[in-house]
N, C-alpha and C positions, 0 to 999 in steps of 0.2 A: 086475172090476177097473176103476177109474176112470182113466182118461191123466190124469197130470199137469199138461196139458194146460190141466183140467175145473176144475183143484181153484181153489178160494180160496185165496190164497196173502196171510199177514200183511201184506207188503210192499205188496199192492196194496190197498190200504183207502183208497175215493172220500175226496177231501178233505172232503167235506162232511159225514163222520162225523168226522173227526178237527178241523173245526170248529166240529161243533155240543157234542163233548165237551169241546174247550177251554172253551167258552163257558158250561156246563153247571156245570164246576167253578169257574166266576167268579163267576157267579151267586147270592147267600144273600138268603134271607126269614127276617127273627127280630124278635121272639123268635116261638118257638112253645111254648104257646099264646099269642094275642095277646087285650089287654086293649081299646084302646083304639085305638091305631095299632100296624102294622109298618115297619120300616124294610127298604127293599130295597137292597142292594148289588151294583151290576152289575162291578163294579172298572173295566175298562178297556174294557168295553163297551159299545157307545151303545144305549141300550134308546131306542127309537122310539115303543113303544108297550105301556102295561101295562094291563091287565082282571083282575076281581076276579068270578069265578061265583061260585053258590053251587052246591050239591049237585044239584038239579036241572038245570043248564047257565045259568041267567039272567044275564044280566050284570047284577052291581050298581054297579059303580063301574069308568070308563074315564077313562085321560090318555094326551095323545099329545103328551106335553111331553117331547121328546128332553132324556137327560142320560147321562151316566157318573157313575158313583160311588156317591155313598147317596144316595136319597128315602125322605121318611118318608110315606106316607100311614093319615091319619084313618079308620078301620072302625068307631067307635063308635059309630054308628048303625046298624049291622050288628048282625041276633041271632044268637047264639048259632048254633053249628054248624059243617061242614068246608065249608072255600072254597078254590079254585084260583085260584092269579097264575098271568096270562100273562104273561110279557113277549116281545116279539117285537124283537129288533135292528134296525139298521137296515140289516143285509145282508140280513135277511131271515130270520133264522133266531129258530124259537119254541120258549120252552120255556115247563113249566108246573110251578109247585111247591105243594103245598099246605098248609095252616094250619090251624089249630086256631082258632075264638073260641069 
């Protein structure tokens, strides 16, 4: 038997899971699949800095042009394949979603 003690208890959940899920459900890359550009919507979060790998890890396309809201960025010279956005806040927190071209 475990004390009570031991256990993980809901209540106590570090903030910086409960702010990277906030952030998480803010966050939309669409459309998918993308033709030409995607549009990224961070809603009310300051993205810092966004990265574009391809399937192997390379990076093909970085901006470090702080904003909230929607950017649209250009992939058209990008072929065909699965790529990962990064976007990383400006508190620090990264996520990564990926796309279809």
């Amino acid at each position: 038997i475990i004390p009570s003690s031991q256990l993980f208890m809901p209540d106590e959940v570090p903030s910086a899971i409960i702010e990277t899920k906030a952030i998480a459900d803010e966050i939309t890359v669409y459309p998918n699949p993308v033709k030409t550009q995607f549009t990224l919507n961070s809603g009310s979060v300051e993205a810092a800095q966004v990265s574009v790998y391809d399937i192997q890890g390379k990076l093909v396309i970085q901006s470090n042009v702080k904003f909230s809201g929607t950017k649209t960025f250009d992939v058209s010279q990008l072929s065909q394949g699965v790529y990962f956005v990064t976007v990383v806040s400006t508190n620090g927190v990264k996520l990564t979603h990926k796309f279809i071209k």
